[in-house]
C-alpha atoms as one frame of an Amber mdcrd trajectory, in Angstrom:
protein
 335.588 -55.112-123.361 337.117 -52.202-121.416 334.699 -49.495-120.591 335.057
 -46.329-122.830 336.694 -43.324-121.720 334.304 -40.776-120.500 335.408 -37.359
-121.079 334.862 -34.752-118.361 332.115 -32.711-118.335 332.917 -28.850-119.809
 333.361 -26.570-117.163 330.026 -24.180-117.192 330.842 -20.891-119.236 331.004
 -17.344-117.095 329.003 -14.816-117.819 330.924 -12.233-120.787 332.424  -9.482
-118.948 332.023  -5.890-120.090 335.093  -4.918-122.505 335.155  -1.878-121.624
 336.083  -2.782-118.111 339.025  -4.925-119.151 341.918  -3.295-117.662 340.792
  -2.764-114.697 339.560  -6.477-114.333 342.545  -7.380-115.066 344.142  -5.759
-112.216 341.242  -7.244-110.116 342.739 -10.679-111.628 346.688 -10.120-110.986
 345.487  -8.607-107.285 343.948 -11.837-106.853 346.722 -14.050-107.856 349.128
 -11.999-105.789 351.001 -11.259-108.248 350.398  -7.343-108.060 352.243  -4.749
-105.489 349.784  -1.785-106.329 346.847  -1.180-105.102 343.031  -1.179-107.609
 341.818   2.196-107.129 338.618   3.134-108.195 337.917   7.138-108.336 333.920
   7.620-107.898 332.708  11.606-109.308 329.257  12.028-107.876 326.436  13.658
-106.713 324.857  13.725-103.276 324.173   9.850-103.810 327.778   9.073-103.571
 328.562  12.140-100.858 326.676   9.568 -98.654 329.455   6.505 -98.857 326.598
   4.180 -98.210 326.497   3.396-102.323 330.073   3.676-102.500 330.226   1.944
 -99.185 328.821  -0.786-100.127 331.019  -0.984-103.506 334.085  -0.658-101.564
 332.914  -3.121 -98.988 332.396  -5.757-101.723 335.548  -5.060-103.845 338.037
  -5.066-100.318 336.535  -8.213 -98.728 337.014 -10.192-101.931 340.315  -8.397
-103.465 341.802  -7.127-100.142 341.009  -4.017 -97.608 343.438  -1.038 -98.678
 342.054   1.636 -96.805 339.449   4.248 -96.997 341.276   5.944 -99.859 340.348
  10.046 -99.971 338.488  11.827 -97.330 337.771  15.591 -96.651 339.122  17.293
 -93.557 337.207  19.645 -91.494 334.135  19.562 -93.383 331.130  18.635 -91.341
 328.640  18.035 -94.150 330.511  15.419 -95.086 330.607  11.209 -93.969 332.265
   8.446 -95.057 332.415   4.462 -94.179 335.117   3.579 -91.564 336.388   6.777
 -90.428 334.901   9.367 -87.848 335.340  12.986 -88.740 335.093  16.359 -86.148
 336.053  19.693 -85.940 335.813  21.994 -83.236 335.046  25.685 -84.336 334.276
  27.030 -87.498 335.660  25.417 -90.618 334.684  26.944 -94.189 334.789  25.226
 -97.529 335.278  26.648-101.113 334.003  27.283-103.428 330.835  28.051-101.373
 328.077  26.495-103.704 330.656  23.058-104.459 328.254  21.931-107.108 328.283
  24.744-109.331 329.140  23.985-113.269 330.586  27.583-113.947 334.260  28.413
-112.596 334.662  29.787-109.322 337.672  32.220-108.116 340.511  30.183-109.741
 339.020  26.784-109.768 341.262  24.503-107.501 340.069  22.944-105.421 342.475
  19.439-105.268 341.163  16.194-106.100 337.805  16.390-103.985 336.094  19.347
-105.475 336.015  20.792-102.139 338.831  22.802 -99.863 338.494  23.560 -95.978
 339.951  26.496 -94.059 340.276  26.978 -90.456 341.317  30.028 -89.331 343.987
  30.740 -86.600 342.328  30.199 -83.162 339.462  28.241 -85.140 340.070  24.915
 -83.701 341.414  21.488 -84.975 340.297  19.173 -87.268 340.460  15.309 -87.289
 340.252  12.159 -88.911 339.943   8.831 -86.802 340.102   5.770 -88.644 337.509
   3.152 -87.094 337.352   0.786 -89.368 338.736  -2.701 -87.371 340.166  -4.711
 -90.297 342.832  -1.702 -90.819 345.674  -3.002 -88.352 348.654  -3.080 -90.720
 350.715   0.505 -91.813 348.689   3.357 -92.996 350.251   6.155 -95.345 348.612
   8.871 -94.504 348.923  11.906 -97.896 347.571  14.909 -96.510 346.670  17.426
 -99.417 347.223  21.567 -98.101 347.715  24.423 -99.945 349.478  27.833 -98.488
 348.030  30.767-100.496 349.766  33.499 -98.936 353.301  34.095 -96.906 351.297
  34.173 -93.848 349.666  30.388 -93.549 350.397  28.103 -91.483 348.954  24.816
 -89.721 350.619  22.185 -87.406 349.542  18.417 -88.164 349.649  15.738 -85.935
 349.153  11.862 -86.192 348.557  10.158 -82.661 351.065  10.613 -79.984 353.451
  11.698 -82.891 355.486  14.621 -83.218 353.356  17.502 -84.227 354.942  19.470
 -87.320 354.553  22.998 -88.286 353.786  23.410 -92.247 354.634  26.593 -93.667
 355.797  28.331 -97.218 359.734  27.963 -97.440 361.826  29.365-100.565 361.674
  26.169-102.430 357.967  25.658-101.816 355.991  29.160-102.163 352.844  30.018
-101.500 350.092  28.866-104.211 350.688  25.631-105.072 348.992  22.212-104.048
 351.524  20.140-101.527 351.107  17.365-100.239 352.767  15.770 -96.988 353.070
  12.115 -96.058 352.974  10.507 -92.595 352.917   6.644 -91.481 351.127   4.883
 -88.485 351.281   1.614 -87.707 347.552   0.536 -87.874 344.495   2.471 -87.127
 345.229   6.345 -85.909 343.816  10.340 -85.356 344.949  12.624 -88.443 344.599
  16.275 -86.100 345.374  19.679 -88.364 346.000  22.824 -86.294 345.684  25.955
 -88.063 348.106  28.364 -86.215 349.060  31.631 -89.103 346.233  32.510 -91.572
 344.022  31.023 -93.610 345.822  27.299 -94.511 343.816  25.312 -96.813 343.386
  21.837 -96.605 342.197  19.242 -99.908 341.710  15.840 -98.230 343.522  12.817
 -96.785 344.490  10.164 -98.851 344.159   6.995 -96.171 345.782   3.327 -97.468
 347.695   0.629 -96.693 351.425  -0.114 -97.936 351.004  -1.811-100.968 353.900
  -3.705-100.760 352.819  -5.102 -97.683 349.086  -5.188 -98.089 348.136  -4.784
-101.250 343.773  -4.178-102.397 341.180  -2.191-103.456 340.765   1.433-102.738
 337.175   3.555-103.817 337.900   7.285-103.235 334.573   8.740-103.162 334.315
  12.081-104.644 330.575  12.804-104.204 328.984  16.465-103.827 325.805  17.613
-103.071 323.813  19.147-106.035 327.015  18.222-108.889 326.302  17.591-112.625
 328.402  16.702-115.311 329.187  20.391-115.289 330.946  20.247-111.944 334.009
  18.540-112.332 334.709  20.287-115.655 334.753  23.617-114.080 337.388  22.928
-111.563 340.893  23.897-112.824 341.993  21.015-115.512 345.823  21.038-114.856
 345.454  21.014-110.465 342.804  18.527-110.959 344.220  16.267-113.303 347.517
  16.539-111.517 345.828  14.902-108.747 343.858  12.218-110.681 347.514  11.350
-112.167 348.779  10.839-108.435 345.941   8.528-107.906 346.375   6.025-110.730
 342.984   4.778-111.051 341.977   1.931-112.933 338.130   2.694-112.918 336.775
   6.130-112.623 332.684   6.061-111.763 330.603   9.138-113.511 327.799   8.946
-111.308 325.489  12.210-112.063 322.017  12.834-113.712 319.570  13.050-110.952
 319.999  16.682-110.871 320.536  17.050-114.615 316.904  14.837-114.545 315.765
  18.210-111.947 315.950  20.331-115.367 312.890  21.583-116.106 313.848  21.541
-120.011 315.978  18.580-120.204 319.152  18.748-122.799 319.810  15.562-123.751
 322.883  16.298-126.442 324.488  18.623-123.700 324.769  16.069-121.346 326.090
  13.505-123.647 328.553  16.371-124.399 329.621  17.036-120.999 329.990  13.256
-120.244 332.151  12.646-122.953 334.311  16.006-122.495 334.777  14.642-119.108
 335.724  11.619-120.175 338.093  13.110-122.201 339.440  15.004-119.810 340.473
  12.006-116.973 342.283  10.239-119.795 344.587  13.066-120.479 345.866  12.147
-117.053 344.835   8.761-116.346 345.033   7.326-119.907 345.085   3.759-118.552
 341.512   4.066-117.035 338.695   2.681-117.737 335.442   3.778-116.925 331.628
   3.099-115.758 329.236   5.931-116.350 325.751   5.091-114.214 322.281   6.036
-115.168 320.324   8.119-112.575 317.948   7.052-110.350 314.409   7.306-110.546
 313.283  10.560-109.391 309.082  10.848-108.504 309.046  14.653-109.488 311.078
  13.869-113.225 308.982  11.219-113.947 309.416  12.115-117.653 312.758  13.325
-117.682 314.898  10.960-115.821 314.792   8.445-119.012 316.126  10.744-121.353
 318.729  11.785-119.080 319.360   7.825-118.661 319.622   7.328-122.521 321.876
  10.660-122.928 323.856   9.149-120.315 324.013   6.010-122.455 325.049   7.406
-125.588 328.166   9.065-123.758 329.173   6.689-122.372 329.260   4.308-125.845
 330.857   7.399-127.337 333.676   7.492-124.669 334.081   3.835-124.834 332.464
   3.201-120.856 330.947   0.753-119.279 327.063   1.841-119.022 325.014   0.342
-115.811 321.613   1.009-116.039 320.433   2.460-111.974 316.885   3.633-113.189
 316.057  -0.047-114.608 317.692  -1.758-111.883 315.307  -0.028-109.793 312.575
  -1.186-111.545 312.196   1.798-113.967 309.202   4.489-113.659 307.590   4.734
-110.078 309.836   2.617-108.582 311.288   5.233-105.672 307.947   5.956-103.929
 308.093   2.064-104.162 310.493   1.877-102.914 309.663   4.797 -99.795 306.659
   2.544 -99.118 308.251  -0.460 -98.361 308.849  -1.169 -94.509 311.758  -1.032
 -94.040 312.010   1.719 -96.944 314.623   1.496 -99.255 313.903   5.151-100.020
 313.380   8.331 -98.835 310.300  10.707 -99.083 311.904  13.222-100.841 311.402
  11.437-103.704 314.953  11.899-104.470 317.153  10.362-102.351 317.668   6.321
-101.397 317.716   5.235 -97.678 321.173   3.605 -96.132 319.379   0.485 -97.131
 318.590   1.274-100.802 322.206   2.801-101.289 323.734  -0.445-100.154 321.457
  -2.492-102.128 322.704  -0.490-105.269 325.983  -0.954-104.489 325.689  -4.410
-103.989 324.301  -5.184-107.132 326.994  -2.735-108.948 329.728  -4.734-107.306
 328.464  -7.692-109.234 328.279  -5.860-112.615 332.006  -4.928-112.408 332.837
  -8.432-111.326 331.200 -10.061-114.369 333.095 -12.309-116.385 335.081 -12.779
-112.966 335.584 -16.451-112.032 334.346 -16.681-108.454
């Protein structure tokens, strides 16, 4: 008798994915068939955790080498508190920043401030400032969209990318004073962004760095990160400039990374921060209404020992009420304690503040982040 026919064995199921992240792993899907000419960008709002880029860093680094290396996406120019993965940043002179206290959660002089939170000015005869990208795997064409603003007659910078022609940016009669602009240049492959101020007080909000996506399409993080921000923060910028910029981005994640400063409090508000979250929330889809988004829990923090979980679980319940992905940083670090575990380890995976994470804890975070957003992913 012939032998019976043996059916293959069922493929072994993935793990569910997270709904609430199904656009944007969609896009993740299409990049990877190659049948998408747009770049995945991913817009990360943050505290001081994420002003590192070691978190996002690692995110990014994760996300490009699997979907494809777009660029470094937004950085800040001429702000020396400031770092980010790939690209070296200098000044010479003095370059200022408004607002002067970036984190602050109540409206400051008219409240834009571009996508970044943050502006820099150099004054004439203050210097230059640059951006160098470093990062080796960016060989292709690089759009460079430089984000200035000209608040009075008088401004004026010149802006330079390699051995290119330097050109002289001032207010004309179709382009007055007051508004964000934004001007794009082009290298082929890895360049020096330099910006001159030459008349008054120029302003500049960020560089956004990527590759042609027609050519090279991937993933792009732009990390948004600042020292000492809460939930508060973003929402006192200006909505329309802000949102106006968000638009230009296109995300198809947005990160709300805040809390460890909420978890500071000394009387903890659990319903306002729910509030905030989901106002912010709100807010982004008015002008990215095709995003979806991943609010993260706060670390553990050794002086908020009882606060940081009920700033965790007020996190949580904004982020179900704004339909977000929730990923859970406090348990992932093992919950209560574990950062001054963590600072005792050798090599320590966090600092002795009691705060912050070490390069090493950051990029362990952001590895294991990468592989929440990827689940449900075939490999």
């Amino acid at each position: 008798m012939p032998e019976a026919a043996t059916s293959a064995a069922p493929a072994p199921a993935l793990p569910a994915g997270e709904p609430e992240l199904a656009r944007f792993q969609a896009a993740l899907r299409e990049l990877a068939r190659g049948g998408r000419k747009a770049h995945v960008r991913i817009v990360w709002l943050g505290d001081s955790h994420g002003q590192a880029d070691f978190w996002t860093g690692a995110l990014r680094d994760a996300l490009q080498k699997r979907f494809g290396k777009a660029g470094p996406g937004f950085v800040h120019v001429g702000w020396k508190q400031y770092r980010h993965d790939g690209v070296k940043l200098s000044t010479e002179e003095k370059w200022t920043i408004r607002p002067k206290v970036p984190a602050a959660s109540s409206r400051t002089g008219d409240g834009v401030f571009g996508l970044g939170g943050v502006v820099t000015t150099g004054a004439a005869g203050s210097g230059w400032a640059r951006v160098n990208v470093t990062d080796e795997g960016l060989s292709s064409r690089l759009s460079w969209d430089v984000c200035y603003r000209l608040r009075s007659p008088g401004d004026e910078f010149e802006v330079s990318l390699g051995a290119g022609p330097k050109q002289k940016i001032r207010t004309t009669a179709t382009e007055p004073p007051g508004e964000l602009r934004h001007l794009t240049l082009v290298s082929e492959g890895r360049e020096t962004l330099q910006v001159v101020p030459t008349r008054g007080n120029p302003e500049l909000c960020g560089v956004v760095i990527e590759t042609d996506p027609a050519d090279r399409p991937g993933v792009v993080l732009d990390t948004l990160g600042i020292n000492g921000a809460r939930f508060g923060t973003p929402l006192a910028w200006d909505e329309a400039s802000f949102g106006a910029e968000l638009a230009r981005r296109k995300p198809s994640l947005v990160v709300l990374e805040y809390g460890t400063n909420e978890a500071g409090d000394v009387a903890v508000d659990p319903v306002k921060y729910t509030q905030r979250l989901v106002r912010l929330v709100e807010r982004i889809r008015r002008f990215a209404p095709d995003t979806d988004c991943l609010a993260l829990a706060p670390t553990d923090r050794a002086d908020a020992r009882a606060r940081t979980p009920l700033v965790r679980d007020a996190i949580r319940e904004g982020a179900q009420q704004a339909g977000c992905s929730f990923w859970d940083t406090y348990a992932v670090m093992g919950g209560d304690g574990s950062i001054r575990a963590w600072a005792a380890e050798s090599p320590a995976r966090a600092a002795g503040d009691g705060v912050h994470l070490t390069q090493r804890g950051y990029r362990e975070l952001g590895a294991s982040l990468a592989t929440h957003v990827l689940r449900g992913l075939p490999p």
